[in-house]
C-alpha positions in Angstrom: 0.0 0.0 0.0 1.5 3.3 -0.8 1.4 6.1 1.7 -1.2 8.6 2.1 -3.6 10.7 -0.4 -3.2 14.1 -1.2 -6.7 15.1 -1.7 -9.5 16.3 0.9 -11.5 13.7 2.0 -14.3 14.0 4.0 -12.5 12.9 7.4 -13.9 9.6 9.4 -15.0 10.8 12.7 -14.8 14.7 11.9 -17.7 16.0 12.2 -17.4 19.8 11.6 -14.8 19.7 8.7 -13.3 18.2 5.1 -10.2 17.4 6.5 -6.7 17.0 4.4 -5.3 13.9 4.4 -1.2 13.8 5.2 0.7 14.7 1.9 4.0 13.7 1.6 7.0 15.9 0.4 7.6 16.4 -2.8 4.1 16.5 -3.8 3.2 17.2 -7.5 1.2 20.7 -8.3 -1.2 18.7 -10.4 -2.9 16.8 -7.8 -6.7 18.3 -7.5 -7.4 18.8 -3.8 -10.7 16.9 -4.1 -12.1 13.7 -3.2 -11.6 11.5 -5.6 -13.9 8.2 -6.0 -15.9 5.1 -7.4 -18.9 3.7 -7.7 -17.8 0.2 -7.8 -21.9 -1.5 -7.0 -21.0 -4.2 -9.6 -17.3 -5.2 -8.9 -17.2 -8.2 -6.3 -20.3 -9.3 -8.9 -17.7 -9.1 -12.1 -14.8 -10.6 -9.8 -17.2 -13.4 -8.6 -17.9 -14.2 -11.8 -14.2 -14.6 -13.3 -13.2 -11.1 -14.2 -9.3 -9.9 -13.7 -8.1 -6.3 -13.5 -4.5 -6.1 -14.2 -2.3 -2.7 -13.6 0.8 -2.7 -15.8 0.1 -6.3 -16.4 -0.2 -7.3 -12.7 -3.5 -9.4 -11.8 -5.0 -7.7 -8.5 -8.2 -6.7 -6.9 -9.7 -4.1 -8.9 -10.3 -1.8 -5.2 -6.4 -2.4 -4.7 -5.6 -0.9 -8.5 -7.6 1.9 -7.9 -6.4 2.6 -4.2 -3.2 2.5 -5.6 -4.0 5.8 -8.1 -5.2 8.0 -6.1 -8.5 6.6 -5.1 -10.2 7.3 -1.5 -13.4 7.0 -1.6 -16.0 4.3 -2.8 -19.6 4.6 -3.6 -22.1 1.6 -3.0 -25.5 1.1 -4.5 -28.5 -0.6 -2.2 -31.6 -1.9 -3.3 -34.9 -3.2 -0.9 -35.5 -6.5 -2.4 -33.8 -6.3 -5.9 -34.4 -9.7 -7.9 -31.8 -9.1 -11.2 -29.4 -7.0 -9.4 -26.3 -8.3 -7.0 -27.0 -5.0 -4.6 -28.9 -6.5 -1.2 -27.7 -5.8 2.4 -25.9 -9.2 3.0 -24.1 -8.6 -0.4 -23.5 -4.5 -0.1 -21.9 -5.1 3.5 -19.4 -7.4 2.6 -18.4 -5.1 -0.5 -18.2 -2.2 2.3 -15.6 -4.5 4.3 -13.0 -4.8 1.7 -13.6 -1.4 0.7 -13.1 -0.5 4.8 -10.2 -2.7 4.9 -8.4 -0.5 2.6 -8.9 2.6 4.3 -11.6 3.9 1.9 -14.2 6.4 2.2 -18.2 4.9 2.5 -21.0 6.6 0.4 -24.1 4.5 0.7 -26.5 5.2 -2.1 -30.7 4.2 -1.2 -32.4 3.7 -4.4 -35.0 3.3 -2.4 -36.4 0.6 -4.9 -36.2 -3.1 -5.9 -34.5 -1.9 -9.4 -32.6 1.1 -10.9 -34.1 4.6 -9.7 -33.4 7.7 -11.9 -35.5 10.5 -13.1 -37.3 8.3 -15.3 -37.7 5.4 -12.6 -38.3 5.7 -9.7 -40.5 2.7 -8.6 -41.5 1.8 -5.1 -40.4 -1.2 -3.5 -43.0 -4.3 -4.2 -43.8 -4.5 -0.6 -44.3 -0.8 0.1 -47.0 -0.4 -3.0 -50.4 -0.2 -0.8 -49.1 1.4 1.5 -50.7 5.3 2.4 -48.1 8.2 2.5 -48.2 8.3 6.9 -47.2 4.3 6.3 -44.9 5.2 3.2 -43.3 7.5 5.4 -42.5 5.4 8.2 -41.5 2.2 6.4 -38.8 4.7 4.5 -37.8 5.6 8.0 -37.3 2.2 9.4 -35.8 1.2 6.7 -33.2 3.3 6.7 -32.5 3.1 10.5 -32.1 -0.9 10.0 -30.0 -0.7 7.0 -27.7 1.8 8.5 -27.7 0.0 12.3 -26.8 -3.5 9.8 -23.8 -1.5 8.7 -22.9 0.2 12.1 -22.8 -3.5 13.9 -20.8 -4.8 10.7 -18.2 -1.7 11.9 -18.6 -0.3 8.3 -20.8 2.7 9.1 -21.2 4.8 6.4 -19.5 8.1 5.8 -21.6 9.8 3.5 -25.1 8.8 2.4 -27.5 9.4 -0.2 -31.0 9.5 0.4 -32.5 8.9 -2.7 -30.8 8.4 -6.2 -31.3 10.9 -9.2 -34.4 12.7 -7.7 -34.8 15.4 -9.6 -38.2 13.9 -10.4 -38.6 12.7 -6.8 -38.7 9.1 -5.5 -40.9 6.5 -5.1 -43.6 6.6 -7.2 -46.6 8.3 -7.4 -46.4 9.2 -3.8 -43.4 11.4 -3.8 -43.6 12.0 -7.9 -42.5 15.7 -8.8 -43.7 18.3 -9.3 -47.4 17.6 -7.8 -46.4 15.9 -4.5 -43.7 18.2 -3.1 -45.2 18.1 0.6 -45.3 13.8 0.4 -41.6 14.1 -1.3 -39.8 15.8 1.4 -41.9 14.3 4.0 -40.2 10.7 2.7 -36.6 12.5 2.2 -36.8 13.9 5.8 -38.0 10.3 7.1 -34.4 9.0 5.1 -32.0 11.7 7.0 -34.1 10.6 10.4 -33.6 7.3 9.9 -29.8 7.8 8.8 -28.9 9.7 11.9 -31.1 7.4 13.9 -29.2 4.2 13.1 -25.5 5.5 13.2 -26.5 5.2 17.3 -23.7 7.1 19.4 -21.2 6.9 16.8 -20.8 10.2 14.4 -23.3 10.4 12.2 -23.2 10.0 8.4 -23.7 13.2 6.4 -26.6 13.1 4.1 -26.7 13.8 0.2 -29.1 14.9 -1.9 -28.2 13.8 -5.4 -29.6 15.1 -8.7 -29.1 14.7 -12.2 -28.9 18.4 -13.8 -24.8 18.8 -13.6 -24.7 21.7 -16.3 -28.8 23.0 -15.6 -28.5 26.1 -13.5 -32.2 26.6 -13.8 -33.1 22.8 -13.1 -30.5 22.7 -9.5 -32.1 26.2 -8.4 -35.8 25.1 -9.1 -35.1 21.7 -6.9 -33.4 23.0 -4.1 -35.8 25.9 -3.8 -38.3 23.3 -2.6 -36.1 21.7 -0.5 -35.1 24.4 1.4 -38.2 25.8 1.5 -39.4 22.8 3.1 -36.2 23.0 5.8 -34.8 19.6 4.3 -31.8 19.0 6.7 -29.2 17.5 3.9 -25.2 18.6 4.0 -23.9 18.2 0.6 -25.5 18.1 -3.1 -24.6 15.1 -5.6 -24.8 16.2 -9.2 -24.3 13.2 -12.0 -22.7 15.0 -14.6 -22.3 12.5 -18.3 -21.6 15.4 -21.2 -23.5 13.7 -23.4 -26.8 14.2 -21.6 -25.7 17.1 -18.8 -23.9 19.4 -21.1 -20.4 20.7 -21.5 -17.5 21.4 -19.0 -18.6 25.5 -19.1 -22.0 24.4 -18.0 -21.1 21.8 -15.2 -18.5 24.9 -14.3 -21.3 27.7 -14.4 -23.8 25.6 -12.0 -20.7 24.7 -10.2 -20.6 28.4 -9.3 -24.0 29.2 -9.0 -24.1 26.3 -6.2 -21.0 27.2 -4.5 -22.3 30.8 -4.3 -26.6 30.0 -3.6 -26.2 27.3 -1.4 -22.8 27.4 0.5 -22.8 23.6 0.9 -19.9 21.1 -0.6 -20.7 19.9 -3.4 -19.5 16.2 -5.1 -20.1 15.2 -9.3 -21.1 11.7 -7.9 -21.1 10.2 -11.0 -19.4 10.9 -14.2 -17.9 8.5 -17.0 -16.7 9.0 -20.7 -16.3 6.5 -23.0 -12.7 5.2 -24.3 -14.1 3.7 -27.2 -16.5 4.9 -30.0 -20.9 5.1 -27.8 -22.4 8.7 -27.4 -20.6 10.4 -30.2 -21.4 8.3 -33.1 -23.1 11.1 -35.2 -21.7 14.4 -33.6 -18.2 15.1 -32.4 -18.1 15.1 -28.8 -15.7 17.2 -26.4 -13.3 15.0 -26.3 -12.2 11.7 -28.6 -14.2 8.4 -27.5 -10.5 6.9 -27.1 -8.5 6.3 -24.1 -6.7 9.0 -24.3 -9.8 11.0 -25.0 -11.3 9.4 -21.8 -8.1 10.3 -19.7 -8.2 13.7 -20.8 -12.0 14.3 -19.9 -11.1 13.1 -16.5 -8.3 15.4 -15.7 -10.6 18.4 -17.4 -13.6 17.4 -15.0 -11.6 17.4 -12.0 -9.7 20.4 -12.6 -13.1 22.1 -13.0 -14.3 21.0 -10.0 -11.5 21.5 -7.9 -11.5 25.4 -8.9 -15.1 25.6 -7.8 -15.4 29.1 -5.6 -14.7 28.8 -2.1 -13.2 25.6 -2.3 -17.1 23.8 -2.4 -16.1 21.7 -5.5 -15.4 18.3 -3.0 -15.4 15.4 -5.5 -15.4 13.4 -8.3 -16.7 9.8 -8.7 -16.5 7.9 -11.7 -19.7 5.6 -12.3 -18.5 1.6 -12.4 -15.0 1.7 -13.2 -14.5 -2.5 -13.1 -17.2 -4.6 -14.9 -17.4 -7.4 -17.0 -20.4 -6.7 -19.2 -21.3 -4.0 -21.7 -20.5 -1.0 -19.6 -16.7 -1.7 -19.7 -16.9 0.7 -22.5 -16.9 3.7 -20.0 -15.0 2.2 -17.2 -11.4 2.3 -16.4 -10.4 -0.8 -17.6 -9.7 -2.4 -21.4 -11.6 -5.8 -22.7 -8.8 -8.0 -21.4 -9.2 -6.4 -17.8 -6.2 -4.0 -18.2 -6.1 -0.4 -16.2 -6.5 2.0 -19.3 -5.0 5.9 -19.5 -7.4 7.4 -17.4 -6.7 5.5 -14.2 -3.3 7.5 -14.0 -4.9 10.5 -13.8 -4.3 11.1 -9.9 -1.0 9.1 -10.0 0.5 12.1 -8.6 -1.6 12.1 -5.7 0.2 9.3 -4.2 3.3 8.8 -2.8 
């Protein structure tokens, strides 16, 4: 294991600050002070089922390769009762005690679902469906407080969670469906944070996310969190997914970057962002950067350097959406077809030491 990241985490037990983690001398100007991270939901799955990640030709864990480039932080889907997906408790535990073991950062991510929740899904849980908003409510609540205890007596408590994934349209369906049920949507997002500070017990409590998808949409963030803080929504830091090909170029993520920095004075992390390293969104226009590896390298270092310059240091992170997988989606991870760490996984080389 190499010695210590340079960028900010958000510290383990700190509970007032984004504290710096130890750099070593010599460090390289280049290193974005941010936190730097991966959604890696589908990894122990892809490793289970035969797939090798190789760095310079070396066979190892895929969370060890990307430790060893500058990685701190992982992010870890969780779904109620999902029936095609890997992502249960007993399942997203164990992931969270290898990451642990490394000396990663946790950020839990509640679909609040049995399947994929985004703005165009966002279905409630099979056993939740006949249940009245007062019982919706308190099943979100109890929920969360037993998924979070689970992880606090498996001594991987969560650092960072997200209540809800994608929202921008609300969660769970039609109950808390925007923009008619505003009241029933931030009644189930304030039963989440409840029951997130509720199960971490004694112990320091997680900080709570709110995560959209409207990276480069000014008008879209300030028309979301209006409502939420109008409604006195007690969340610490906003998620933004930020894919160019849907959210827009690096001056718009940069300009709502700014106008959140500046509205909101909270931290704010792009909590999922990938690019392609071989020939997907840009097919019949010419995208921002080649769909190569170098072109995928070279968005990464862009995005993070964009972030990182975000007024009043608020710009906190940057996590790349499934890095390691051994289905279709290796085409915007961090990895080749034969398993081996492409360009872009150097990017924060210079962050360790």
């Amino acid at each position: 294991m190499r010695k210590a990241l340079c960028v900010l985490l958000l510290a383990v037990g700190c509970a007032s600050a984004w504290a710096q983690t130890a750099m070593p001398d010599g460090l390289a100007g280049d290193c974005p002070r941010i936190a730097i991270g991966a959604d890696v939901s589908f990894l122990a799955q892809a490793e289970a089922q035969g797939a090798v990640f190789r760095d310079n030709g070396v066979a190892m864990p895929g969370l060890e390769i990307l430790r060893r480039h500058g990685y701190g932080w992982v992010r870890l889907r969780i779904f109620n009762d999902p029936k095609t997906l890997p992502n249960n408790l007993v399942y997203t535990i164990a992931e969270a005690k290898h990451a642990k073991a490394l000396g990663f950062g946790l950020l839990l991510d509640f679909h609040y679902s049995d399947d994929w929740a985004d703005p165009s899904h966002q279905t409630t849980p099979v056993a939740w469906q006949k249940l009245k908003h007062k019982q919706l409510v308190e099943a979100v609540y109890t929920y969360t407080r037993n998924t979070i205890t689970a992880f606090r007596e498996a001594d991987v408590l969560p650092d960072m969670v997200q209540v809800g994934n994608e929202i921008t349209s609300g969660m769970l369906w039609p109950d808390g469906k925007l923009p008619n049920n505003w009241d029933n949507f931030t009644d189930l997002l304030k039963a989440g944070i409840r029951g997130v500070n509720d199960g971490a017990g004694d112990q320091q409590k997680p900080r709570a996310m709110l995560h959209i998808d409207q990276g480069g949409n000014s008008e879209t963030t300030q028309w979301f969190f209006a409502h939420i803080l109008a409604a006195h929504v007690p969340f610490d830091v906003i998620g933004q997914s930020y894919y160019p090909w849907w959210q827009g170029s690096l001056n718009d993520l940069k300009a709502n970057l700014t106008f959140m920095a500046t509205t909101y004075k909270k931290p704010i992390i792009v909590v999922e962002t990938a690019y392609s390293w071989r020939p997907d969104n840009y097919l019949k226009k010419k995208g921002p950067f080649p769909e190569t590896p170098d072109g995928q390298r070279d968005f990464l270092a862009a995005l993070a350097k964009v972030v990182a310059e975000t007024p009043n240091g608020l710009g906190r992170g940057v996590f790349w959406w499934e890095p390691a997988v051994n289905n279709d989606l290796m085409r915007r991870g961090l990895f080749d077809d034969k398993g081996e760490a492409l360009p872009a996984m150097h990017v924060f080389d210079s962050c360790m030491r």
